[in-house]
N, C-alpha and C positions, 0 to 999 in steps of 0.2 A: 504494500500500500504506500502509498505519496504523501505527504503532506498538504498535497493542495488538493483544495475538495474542487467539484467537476466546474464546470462553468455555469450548468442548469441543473437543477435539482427539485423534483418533485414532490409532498406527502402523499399524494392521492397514489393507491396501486393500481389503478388503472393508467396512469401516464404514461409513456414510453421514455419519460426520464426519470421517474422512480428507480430509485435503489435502496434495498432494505438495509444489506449492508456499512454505506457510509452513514443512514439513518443511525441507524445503534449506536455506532460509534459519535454522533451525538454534530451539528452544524450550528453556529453559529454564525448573525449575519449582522450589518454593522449599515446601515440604509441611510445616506447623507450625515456619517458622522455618527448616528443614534443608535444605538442596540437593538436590535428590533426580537421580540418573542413571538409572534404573531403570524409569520411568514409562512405561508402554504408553495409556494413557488417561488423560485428567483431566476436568473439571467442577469451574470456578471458582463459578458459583453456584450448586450443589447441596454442594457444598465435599467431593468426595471423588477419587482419584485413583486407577489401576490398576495393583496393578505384579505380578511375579510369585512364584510359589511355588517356592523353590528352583529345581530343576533339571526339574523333571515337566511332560512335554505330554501334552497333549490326544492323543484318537483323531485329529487332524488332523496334529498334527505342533507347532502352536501350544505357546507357553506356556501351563501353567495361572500364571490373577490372582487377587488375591485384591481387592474391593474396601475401600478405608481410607478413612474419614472426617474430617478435620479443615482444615483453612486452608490453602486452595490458591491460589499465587501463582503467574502466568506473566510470561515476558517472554522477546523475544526475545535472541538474542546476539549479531546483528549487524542492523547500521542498513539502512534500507531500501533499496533502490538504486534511483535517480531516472531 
């Protein structure tokens, strides 16, 4: 494993950028400066992140996101294990 987490990353297991794997191991993401906890999806080089709209799901059951733009930083929160 790398130290640097992907460039897109998903929660939802239905995504095709889902990965359970670096999930476990735990991401952190850093959104114009600010820590963010809240983050369903990001895109470090498109620089925008997904989080969600208050309390309202979807007909699925899902959060509704709303997509935000700005300076997206990841990293993970714990080291990789060898």
């Amino acid at each position: 494993m790398t130290d640097t987490p992907p460039d897109r990353l998903s929660n939802d297991p239905r995504s095709p950028f889902h990965d359970e794997q670096l999930l476990e191991r735990g991401i952190g993401i850093r959104f114009n400066g600010q820590e963010r906890h809240n983050v369903e999806e990001y895109c470090v080089s498109e620089g925008w992140v997904r989080v969600p709209v208050g309390k309202a799901l979807d007909r699925r059951g899902n959060p509704m996101t709303i997509k935000v733009k700005g300076q997206v930083e990841a990293y993970f929160l714990t080291p990789a294990k060898e």
